[in-house]
C-alpha positions in Angstrom: 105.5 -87.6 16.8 105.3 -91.1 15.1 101.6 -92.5 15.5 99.9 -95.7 14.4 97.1 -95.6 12.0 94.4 -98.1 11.9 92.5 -97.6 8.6 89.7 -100.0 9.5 88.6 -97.7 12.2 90.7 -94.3 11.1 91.9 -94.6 14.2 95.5 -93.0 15.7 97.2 -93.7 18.1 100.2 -91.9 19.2 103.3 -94.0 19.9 106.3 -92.4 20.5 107.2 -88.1 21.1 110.4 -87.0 20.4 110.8 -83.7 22.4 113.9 -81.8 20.8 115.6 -78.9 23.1 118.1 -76.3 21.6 117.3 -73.3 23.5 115.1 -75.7 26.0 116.7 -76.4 29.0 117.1 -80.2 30.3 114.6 -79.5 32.7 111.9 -78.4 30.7 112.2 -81.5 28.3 112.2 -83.9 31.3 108.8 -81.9 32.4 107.5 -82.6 29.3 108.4 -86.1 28.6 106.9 -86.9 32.1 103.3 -84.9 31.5 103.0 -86.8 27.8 103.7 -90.5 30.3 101.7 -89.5 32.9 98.7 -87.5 31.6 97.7 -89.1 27.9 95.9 -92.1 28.9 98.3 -94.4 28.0 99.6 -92.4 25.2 102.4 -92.7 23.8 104.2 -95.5 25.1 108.1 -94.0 24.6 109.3 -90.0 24.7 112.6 -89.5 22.7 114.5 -86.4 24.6 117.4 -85.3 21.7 118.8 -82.3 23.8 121.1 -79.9 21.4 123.6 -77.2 23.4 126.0 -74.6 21.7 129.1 -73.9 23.2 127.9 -69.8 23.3 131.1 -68.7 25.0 133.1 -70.7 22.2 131.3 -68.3 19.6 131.3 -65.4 21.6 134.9 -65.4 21.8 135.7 -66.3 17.8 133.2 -63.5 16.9 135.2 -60.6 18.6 138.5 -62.0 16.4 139.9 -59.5 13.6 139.3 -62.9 11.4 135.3 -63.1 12.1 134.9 -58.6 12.0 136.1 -59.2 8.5 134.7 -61.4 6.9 131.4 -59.9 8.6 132.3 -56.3 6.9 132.9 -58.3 3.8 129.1 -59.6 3.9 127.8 -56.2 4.6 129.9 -54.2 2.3 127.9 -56.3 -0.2 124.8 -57.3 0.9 123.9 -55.2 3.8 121.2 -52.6 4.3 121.2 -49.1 5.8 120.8 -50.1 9.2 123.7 -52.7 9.0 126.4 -49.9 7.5 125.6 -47.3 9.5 125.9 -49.6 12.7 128.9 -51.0 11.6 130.5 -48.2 9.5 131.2 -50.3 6.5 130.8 -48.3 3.1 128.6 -49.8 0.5 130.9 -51.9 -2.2 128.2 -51.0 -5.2 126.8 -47.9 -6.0 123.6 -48.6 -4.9 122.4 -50.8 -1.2 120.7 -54.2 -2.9 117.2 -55.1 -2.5 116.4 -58.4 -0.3 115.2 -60.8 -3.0 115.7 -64.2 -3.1 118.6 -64.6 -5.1 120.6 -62.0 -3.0 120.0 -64.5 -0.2 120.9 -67.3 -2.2 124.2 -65.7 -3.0 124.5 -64.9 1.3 123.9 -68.4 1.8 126.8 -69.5 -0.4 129.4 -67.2 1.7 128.6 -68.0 4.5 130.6 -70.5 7.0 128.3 -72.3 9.2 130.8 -72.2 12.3 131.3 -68.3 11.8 127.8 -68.1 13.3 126.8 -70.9 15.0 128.9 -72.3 18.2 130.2 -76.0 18.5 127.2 -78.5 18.8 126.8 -81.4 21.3 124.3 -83.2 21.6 122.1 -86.6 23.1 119.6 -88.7 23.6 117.5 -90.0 26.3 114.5 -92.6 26.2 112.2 -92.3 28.9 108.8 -95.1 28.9 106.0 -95.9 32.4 107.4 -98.8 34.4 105.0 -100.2 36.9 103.1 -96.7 36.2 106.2 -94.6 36.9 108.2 -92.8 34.5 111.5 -93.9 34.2 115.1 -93.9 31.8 115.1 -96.9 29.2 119.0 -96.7 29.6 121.7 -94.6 30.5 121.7 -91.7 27.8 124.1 -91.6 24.5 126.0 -89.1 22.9 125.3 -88.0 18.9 127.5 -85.3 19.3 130.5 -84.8 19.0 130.4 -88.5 17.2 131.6 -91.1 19.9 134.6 -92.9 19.4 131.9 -96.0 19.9 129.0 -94.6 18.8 125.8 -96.2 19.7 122.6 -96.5 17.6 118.9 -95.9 18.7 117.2 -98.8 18.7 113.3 -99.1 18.9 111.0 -102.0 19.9 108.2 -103.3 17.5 106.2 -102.6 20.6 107.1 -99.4 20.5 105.7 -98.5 17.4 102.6 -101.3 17.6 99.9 -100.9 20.3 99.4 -103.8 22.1 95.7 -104.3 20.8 97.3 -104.1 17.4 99.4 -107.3 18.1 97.1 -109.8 17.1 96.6 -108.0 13.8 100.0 -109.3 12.3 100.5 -112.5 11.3 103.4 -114.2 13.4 104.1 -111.0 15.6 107.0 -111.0 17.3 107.6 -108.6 20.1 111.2 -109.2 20.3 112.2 -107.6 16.9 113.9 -104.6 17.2 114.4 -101.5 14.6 117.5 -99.3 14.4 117.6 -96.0 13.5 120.5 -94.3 11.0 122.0 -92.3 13.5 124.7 -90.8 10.5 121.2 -89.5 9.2 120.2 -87.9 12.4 123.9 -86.4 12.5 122.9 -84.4 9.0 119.9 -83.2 9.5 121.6 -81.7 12.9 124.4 -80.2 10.4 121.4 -78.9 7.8 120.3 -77.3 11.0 123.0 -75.9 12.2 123.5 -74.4 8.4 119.9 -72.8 8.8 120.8 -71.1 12.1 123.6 -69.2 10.8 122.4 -68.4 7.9 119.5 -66.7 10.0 121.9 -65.1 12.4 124.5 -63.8 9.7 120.7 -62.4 8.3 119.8 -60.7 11.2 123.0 -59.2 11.1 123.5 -58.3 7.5 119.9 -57.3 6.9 119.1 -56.2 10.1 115.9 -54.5 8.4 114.9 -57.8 6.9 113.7 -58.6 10.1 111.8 -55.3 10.6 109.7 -56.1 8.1 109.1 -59.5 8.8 109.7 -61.2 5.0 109.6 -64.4 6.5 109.5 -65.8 2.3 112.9 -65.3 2.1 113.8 -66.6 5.5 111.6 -70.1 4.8 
């Protein structure tokens, strides 16, 4: 959400959504994007769809490889629990099974590959604003990822971000000026992300008591 805040009346107004779908289907984000147009009372004035889909049969298929079986019994061997070597059969590489603390998952998060547990990434972006009270696409939707071989940036309107009461408010407004946003920054945080997923999954499947017991501290 990216509001505008008027501190002479501590008012805020909500500007723009951004509605992001990983496990969400298309669909759903579209529903959404339309109920914030039509049923905020003019609020916001612009939803940002950014839908994410992993390529699951990709993953699927590297995960039953001899390659990805061993460096998974590898990661149990020394940081598993009992649940995790008794499913797997893997025998304990130290004499005793380690504790989850957070420098045990620090150490996990260092071995880990991020593709070994999370499937290629595409990803892109649609803009959808009320024309003539209708919802409707800004323009046709762009790729983030993979990158483009002519990549296009997301650019936002001043009016976008300014209500239209607010105008008057800044001295020589002009509604033309546009802002671009770093997609290469957008790109990152989508790889940070896809870093957090696996490290969850390789969790779940290391540790698979971890998640019994819900030490969501270790997980943050």
């Amino acid at each position: 959400m990216i509001y505008f805040y008027a501190p002479e009346s501590d008012a805020i107004v909500n500007q723009i959504v951004i509605e992001i779908g990983f496990s969400e289907s298309y669909h759903d984000l579209v529903r959404d994007a339309l109920q914030w147009l039509l049923g905020s009372g003019g609020e916001p004035k612009l939803v940002i769809i950014v839908k994410i889909e992993e390529d699951k049969s990709h993953l699927d298929a590297y995960q039953k490889t001899q390659h990805f079986m061993s460096t998974r019994d590898q990661l149990i061997a020394k940081y598993g629990d009992e649940k995790s070597h008794d499913t797997y059969k893997i025998k304990c590489a130290i004499n005793e099974l380690p504790d989850s603390t957070p420098k045990l998952y620090r150490q996990v998060k260092t071995e880990i590959v991020a593709s070994d547990w999370v499937g290629p990434l595409s990803a892109y972006i649609e803009l959808w604003e009320l024309k003539d009270g209708q919802p409707v696409l800004r323009e046709p939707r762009f790729d983030v990822l993979p990158v483009p071989e002519n990549p296009r940036s997301l650019v936002l309107r001043i009016t976008d971000l300014i209500p239209e009461d607010r105008h008057v408010v800044f001295p020589n407004f002009d509604p033309s000026r546009t802002i671009t946003v770093d997609m290469e920054r957008i790109r990152c945080d989508m790889r940070i992300m896809k870093k957090r997923t696996a490290f969850h999954r390789a969790i779940r499947m290391i540790r698979p008591s971890d998640g019994d017991e819900d030490d969501s501290q270790f997980l943050a």
